[in-house]
Backbone bond lengths (Angstrom), bond angles and torsions (degrees), N, CA, C in turn:
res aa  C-N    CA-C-N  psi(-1)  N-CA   C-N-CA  omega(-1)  CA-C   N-CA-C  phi
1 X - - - 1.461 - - 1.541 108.99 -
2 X 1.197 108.13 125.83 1.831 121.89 -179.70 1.566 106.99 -72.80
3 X 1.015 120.20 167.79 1.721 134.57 171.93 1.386 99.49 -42.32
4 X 1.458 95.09 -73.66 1.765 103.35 -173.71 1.694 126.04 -47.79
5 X 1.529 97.79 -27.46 1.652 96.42 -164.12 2.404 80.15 -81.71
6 X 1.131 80.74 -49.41 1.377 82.25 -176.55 1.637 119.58 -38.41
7 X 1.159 116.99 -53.93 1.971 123.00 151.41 1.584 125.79 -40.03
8 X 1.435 97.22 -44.75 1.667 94.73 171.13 1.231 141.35 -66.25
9 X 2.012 91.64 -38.40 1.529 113.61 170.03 1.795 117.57 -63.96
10 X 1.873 117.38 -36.15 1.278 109.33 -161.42 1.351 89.11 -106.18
11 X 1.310 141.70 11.86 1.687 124.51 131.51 1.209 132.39 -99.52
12 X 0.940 108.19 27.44 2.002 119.60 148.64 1.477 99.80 -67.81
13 X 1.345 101.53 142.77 1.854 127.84 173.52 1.170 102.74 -44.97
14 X 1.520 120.04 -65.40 1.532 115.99 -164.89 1.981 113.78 -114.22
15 X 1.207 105.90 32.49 1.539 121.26 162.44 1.681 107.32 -21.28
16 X 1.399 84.59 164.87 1.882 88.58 -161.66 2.106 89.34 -112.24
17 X 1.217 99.96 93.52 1.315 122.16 -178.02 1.724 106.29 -50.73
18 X 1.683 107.39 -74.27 1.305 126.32 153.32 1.854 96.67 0.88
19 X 1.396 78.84 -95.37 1.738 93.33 -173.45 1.485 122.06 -19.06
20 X 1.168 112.19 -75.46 1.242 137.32 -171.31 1.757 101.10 -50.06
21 X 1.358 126.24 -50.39 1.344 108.56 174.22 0.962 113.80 -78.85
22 X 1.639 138.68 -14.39 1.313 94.51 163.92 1.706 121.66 -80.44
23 X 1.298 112.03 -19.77 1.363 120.62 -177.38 1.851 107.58 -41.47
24 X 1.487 99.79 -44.39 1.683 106.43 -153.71 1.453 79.47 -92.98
25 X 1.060 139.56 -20.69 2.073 126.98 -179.87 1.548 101.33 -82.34
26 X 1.395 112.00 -8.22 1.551 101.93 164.70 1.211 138.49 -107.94
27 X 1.254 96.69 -20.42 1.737 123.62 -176.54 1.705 109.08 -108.30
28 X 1.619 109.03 103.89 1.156 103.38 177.39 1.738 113.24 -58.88
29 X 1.374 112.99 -61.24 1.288 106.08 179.80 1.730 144.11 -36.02
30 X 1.797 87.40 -30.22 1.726 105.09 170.60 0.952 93.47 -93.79
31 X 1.069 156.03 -35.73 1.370 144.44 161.71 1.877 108.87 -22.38
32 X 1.274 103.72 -76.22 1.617 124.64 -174.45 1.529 99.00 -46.18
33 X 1.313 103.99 -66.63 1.758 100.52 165.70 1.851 138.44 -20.52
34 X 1.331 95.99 -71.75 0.942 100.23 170.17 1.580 135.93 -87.45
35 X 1.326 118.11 10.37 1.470 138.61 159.17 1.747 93.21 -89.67
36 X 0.902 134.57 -53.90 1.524 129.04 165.25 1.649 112.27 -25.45
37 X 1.139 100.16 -66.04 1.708 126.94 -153.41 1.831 90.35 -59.80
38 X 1.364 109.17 -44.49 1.687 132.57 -152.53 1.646 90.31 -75.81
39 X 1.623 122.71 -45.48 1.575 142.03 -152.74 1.860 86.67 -77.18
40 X 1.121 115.90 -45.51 1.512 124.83 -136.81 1.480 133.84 -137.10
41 X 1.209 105.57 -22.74 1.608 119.55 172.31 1.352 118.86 -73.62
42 X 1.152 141.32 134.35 1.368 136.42 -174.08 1.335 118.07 -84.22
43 X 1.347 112.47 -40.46 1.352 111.88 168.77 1.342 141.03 -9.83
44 X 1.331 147.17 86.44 1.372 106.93 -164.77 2.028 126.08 -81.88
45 X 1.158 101.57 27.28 1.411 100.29 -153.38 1.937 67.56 -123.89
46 X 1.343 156.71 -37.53 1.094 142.80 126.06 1.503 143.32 25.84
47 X 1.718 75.30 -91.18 1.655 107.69 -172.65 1.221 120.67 -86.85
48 X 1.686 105.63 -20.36 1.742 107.36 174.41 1.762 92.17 -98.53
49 X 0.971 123.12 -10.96 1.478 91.58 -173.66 2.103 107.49 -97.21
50 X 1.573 101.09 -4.86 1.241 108.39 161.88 1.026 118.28 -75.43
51 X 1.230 113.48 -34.97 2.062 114.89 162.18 0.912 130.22 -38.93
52 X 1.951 115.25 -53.77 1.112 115.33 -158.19 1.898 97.67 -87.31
53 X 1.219 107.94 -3.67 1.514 97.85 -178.37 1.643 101.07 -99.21
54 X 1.509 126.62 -24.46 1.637 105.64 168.66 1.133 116.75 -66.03
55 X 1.438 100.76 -54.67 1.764 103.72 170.39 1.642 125.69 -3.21
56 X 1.823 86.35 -77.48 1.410 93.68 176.66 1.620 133.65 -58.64
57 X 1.607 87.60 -33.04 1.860 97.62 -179.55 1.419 110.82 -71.51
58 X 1.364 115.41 -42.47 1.807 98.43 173.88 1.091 113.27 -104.08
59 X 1.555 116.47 43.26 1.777 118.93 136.75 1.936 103.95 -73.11
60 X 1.694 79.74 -56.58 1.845 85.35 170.26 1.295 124.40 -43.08
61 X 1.330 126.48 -56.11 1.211 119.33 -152.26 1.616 98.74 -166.10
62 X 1.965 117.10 72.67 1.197 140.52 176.41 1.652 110.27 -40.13
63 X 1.307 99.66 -38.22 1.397 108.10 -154.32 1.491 114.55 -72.70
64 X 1.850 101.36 -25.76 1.620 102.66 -178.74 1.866 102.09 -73.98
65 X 1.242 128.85 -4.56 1.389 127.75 -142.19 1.894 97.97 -123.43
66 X 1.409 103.87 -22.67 1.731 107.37 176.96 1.442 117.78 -59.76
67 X 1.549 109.10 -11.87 1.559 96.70 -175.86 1.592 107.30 -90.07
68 X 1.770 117.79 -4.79 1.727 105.35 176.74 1.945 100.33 -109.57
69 X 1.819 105.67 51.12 1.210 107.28 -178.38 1.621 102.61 -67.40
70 X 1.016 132.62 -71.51 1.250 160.18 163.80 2.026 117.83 -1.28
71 X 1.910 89.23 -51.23 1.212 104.65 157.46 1.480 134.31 -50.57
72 X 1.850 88.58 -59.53 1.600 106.86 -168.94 1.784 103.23 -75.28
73 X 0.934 127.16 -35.11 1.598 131.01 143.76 1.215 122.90 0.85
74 X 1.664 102.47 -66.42 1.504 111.15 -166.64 1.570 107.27 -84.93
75 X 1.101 123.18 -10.21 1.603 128.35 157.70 1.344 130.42 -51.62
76 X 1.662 110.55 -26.75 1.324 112.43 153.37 1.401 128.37 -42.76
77 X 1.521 134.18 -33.60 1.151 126.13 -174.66 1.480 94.47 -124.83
78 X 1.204 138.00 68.35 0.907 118.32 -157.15 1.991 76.69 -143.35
79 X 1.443 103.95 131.48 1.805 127.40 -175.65 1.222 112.86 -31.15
80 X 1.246 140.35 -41.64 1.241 147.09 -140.54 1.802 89.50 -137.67
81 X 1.586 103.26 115.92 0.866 141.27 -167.34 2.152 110.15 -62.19
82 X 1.604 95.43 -33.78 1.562 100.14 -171.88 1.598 92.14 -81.08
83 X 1.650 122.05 -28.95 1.739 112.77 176.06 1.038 121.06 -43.57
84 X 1.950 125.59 -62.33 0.922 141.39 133.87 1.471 117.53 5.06
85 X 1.155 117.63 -96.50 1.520 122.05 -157.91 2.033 86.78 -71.34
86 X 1.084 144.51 20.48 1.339 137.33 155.92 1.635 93.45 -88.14
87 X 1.559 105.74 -57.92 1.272 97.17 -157.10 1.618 123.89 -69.12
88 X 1.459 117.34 -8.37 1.254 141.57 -177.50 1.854 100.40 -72.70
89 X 1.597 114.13 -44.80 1.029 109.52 -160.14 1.982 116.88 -104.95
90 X 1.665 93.51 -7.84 1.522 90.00 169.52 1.675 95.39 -96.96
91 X 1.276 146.25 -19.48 1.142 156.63 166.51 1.987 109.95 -31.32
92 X 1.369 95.29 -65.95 1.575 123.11 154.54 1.374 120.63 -37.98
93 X 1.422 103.44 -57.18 1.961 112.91 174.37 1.340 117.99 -58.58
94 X 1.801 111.21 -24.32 0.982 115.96 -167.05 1.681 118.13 -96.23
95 X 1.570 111.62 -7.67 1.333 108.34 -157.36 1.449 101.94 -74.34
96 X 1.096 127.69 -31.26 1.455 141.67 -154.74 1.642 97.91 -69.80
97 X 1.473 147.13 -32.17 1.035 137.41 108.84 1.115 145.96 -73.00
98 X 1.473 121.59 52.01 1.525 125.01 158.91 1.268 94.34 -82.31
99 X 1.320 110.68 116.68 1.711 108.60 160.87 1.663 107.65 -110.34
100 X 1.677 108.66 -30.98 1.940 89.32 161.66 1.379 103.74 -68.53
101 X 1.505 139.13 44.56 1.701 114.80 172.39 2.143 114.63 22.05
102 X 1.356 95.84 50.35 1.612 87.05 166.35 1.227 116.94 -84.24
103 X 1.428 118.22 1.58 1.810 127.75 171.56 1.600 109.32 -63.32
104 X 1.230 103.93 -41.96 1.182 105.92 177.25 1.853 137.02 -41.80
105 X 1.602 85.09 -41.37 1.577 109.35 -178.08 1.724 101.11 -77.07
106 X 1.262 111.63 -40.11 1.228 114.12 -164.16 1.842 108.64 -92.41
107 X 1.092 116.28 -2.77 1.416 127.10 -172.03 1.550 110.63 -73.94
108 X 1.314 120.36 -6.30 1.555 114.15 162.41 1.164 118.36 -71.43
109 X 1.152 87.83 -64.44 1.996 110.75 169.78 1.316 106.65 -33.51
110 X 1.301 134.22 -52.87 1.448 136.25 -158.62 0.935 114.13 -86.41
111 X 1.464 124.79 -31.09 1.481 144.53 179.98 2.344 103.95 -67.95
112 X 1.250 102.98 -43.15 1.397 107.07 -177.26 1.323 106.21 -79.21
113 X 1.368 138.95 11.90 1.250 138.38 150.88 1.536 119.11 -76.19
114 X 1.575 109.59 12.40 1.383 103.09 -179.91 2.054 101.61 -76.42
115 X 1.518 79.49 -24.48 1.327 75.92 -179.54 1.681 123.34 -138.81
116 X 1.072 84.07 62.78 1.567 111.61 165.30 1.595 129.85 -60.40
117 X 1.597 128.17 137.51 1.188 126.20 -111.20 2.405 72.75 -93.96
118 X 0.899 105.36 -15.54 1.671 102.27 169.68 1.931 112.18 -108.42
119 X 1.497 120.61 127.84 0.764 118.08 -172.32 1.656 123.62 -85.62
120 X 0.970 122.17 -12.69 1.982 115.89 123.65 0.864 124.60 0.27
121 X 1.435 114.18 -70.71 1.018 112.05 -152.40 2.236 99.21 -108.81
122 X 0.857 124.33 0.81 1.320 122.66 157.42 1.259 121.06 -82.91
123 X 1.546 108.45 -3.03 1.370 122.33 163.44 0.897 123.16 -83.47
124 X 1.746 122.20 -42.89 1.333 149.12 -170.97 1.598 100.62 -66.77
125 X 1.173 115.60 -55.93 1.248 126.66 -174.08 1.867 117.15 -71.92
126 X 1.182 103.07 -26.98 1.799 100.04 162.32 1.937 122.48 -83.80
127 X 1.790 87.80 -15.02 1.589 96.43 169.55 1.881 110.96 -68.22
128 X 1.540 93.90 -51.84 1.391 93.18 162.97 1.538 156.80 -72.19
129 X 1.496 95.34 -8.62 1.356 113.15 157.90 1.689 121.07 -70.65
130 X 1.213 123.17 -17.54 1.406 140.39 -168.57 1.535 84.17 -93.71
131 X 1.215 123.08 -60.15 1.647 98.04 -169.96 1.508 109.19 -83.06
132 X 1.470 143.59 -19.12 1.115 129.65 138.22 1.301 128.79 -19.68
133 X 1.368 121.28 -53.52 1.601 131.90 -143.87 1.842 87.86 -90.96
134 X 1.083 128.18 -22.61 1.764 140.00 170.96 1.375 102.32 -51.66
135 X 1.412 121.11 -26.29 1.750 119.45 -147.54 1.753 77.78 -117.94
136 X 1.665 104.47 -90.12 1.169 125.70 168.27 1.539 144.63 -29.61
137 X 1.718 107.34 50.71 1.471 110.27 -160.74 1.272 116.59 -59.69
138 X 1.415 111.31 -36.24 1.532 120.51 175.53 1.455 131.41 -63.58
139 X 1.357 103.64 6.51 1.644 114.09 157.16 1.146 116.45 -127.40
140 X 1.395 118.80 55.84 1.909 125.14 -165.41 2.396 82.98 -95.86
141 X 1.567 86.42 -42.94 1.669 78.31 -170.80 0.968 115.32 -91.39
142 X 1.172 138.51 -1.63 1.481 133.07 157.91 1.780 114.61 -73.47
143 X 1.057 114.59 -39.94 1.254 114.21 165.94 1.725 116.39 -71.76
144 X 0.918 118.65 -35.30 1.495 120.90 -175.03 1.814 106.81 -72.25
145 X 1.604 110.46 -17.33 1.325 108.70 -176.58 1.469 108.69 -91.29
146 X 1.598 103.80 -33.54 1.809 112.75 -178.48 1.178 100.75 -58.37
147 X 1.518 131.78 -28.17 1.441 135.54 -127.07 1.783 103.49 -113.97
148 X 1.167 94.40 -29.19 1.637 109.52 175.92 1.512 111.87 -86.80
149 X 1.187 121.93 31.18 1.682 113.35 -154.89 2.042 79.28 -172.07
150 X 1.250 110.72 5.23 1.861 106.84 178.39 1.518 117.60 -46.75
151 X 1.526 117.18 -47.08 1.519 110.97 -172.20 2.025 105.76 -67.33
152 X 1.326 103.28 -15.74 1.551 87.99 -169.43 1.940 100.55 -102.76
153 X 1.431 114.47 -6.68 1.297 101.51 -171.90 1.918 101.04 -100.20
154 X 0.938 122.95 -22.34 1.916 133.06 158.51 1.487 101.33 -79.09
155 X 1.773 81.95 140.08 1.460 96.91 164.79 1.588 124.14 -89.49
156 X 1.077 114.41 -12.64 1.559 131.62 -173.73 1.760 110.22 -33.28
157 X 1.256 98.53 177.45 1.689 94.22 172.01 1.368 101.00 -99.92
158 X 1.856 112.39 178.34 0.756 105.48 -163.33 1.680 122.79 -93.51
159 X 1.306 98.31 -1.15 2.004 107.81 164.25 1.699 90.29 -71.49
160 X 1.012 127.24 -55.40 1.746 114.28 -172.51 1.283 121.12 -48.70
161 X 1.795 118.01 -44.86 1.397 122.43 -176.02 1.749 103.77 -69.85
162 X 1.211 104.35 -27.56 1.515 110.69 -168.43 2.013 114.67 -59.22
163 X 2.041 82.52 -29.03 1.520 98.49 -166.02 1.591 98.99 -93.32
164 X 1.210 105.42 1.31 1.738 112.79 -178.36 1.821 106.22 -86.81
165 X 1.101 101.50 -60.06 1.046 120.12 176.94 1.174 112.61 -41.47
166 X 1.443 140.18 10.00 1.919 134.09 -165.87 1.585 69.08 -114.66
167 X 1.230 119.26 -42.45 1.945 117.69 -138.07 1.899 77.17 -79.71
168 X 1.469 121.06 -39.70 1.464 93.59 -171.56 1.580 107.41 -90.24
169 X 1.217 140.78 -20.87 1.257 114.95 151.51 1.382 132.16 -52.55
170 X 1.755 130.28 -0.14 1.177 127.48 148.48 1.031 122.13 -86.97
171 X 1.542 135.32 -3.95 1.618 134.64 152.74 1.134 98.83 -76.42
172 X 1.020 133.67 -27.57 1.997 131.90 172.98 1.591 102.50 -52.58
173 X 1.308 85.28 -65.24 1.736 79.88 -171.48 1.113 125.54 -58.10
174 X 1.982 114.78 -24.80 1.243 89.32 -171.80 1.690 124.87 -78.46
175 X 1.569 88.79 -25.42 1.675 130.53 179.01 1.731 101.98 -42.61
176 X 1.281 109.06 -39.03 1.282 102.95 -122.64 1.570 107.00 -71.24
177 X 1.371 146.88 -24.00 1.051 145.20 154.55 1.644 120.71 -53.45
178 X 1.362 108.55 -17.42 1.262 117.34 -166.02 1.811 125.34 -111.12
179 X 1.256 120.78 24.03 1.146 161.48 -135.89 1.253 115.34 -153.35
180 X 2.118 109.63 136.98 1.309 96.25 -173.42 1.787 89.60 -111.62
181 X 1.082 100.11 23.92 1.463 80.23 176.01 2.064 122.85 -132.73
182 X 1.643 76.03 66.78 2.044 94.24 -174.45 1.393 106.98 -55.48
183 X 1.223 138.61 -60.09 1.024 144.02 -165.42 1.717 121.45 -48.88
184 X 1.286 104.34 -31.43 1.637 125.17 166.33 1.079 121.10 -94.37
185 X 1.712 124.65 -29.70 1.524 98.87 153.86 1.829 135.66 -62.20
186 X 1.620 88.73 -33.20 1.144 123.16 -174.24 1.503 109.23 -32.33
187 X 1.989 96.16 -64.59 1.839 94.04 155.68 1.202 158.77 -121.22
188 X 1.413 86.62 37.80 1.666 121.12 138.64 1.458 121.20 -38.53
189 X 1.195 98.69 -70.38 1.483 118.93 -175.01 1.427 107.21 -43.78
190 X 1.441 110.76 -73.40 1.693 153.12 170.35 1.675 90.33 -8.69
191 X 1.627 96.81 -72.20 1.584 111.56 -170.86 1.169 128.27 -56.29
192 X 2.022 109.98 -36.50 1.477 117.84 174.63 1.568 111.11 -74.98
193 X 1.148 110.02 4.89 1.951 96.64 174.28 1.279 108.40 -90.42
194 X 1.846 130.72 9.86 1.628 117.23 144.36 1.685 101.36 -109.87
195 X 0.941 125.47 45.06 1.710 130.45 167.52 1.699 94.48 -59.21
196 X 1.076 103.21 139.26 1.875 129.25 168.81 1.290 99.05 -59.67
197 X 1.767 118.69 -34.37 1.596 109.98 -179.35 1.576 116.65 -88.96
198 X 1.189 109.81 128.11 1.291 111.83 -178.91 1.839 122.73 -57.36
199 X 1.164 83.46 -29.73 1.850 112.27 -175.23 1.754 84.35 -71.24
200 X 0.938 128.18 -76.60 1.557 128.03 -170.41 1.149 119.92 -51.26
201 X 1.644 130.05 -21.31 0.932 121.91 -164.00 1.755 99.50 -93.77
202 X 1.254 94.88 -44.75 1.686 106.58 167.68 1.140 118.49 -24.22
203 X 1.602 102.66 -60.38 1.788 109.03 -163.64 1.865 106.87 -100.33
204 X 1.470 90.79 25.69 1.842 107.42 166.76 1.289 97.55 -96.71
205 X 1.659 118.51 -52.62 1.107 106.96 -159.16 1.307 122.09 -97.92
206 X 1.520 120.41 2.08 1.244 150.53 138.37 1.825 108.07 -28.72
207 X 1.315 119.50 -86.68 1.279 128.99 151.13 1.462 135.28 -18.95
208 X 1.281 104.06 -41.31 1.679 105.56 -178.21 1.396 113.26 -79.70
209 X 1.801 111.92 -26.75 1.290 132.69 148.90 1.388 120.75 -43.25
210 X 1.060 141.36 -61.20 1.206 175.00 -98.93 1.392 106.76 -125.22
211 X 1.247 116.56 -75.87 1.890 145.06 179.05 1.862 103.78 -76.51
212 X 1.455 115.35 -9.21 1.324 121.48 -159.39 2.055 118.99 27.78
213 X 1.250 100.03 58.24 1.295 124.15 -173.71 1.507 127.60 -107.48
C-alpha cells in the first residue's frame, strides 16, 4: 500500500482502526508517516483519524512513539482546540516511558489546561491527568489540591464545572488511599451528592458507598 492509497483508506468514516495500529507498531516508516499526517495535514477527517490510531498504538507500545515527544509538546498551544486535546492525550501515553522526566518541564503547561479557553478540552485534560497520576505518584497532591478548589480555578459555567466535577471525583477515587489530604476530599465528596449534575451526584454517592464515609 502507497502513501496515497494509505490517505484514502484512513479517511473513510468507518476505517479499520484495529488495522492501522498494528500496521504503524510494525512498520517504522508508516509509522513516521502517519505521525506526519497526525503533526500536519489539515484535513480534518486525516488528522483525527491519525489520532485515533496513534492514540491507540502508544497505549501499546509508548516507547516506539517517545522520540516525536518534543513535537507532540508543541500541540499544547497550538490554535485549534482538537490539536490540543491530541496533544494532551498522547502526552499521557507517553509518560510511562519518560525516563529523561521531560514531563516535568512541561507539567505547568499541562496542568493549565484544566482550564482551557474550550471546555473539551478542560475535560480532556483532567481525563489525562488520571492516567498520568497511575505513573506519576509524586503529583497525586498537587493535583488533589488544584482539584479541590475546581469551581474557583475554571472559568466555565456552572452546569460545566458541575460536569467537571464527576471527572475529578474519579481522580478521587483513584487517589484516594494515596493522598495526604483525606479529610478534604472526604468533603468534597459529602458536598457533591447535591451537585446540579446528575452524573456527579451519582458518582458522589457511589463513593460514600465505597470509602464507607
Amino acid at each position: 500500500m502507497n502513501k496515497k492509497e494509505i490517505l484514502e483508506k484512513i479517511s473513510q468514516k468507518n476505517f479499520d482502526r484495529d488495522y492501522f495500529v498494528r500496521f504503524i507498531n510494525n512498520d517504522s516508516n508508516i509509522r513516521e508517516f502517519i505521525v506526519n499526517e497526525l503533526l500536519l495535514n489539515n484535513d480534518i477527517m486525516i488528522y483525527y483519524h491519525c489520532y485515533y490510531v496513534v492514540s491507540e498504538a502508544s497505549k501499546k507500545e509508548p516507547s516506539l512513539y517517545y522520540k516525536y515527544w518534543d513535537k507532540i509538546v508543541e500541540l499544547l498551544d497550538h490554535d485549534n482546540s482538537y490539536h490540543r486535546d491530541i496533544g494532551l492525550t498522547l502526552i499521557a501515553n507517553l509518560v510511562k516511558v519518560d525516563d529523561e522526566d521531560r514531563f516535568s518541564l512541561i507539567w505547568p503547561r499541562f496542568i493549565e489546561h484544566i482550564n482551557d479557553k474550550k471546555f473539551m478540552t478542560g475535560k480532556c485534560c483532567l481525563n489525562n491527568i488520571r492516567v498520568i497520576l497511575k505513573t506519576r505518584l509524586d503529583l497525586i497532591d498537587e493535583v488533589v489540591t488544584r482539584l479541590l478548589n475546581i469551581d474557583k480555578i475554571c472559568h466555565y459555567n456552572e452546569k460545566q464545572i458541575a460536569l467537571l466535577e464527576c471527572d475529578v471525583l474519579n481522580i478521587f477515587d483513584d487517589v484516594f488511599l494515596k493522598n495526604n489530604y483525606m479529610n478534604e476530599i472526604v468533603y468534597f465528596i459529602k458536598k457533591k451528592t447535591s451537585s446540579i449534575s446528575p452524573k456527579t451526584r451519582k458518582k458522589a454517592k457511589q463513593l460514600i458507598r465505597k470509602y464507607k464515609i
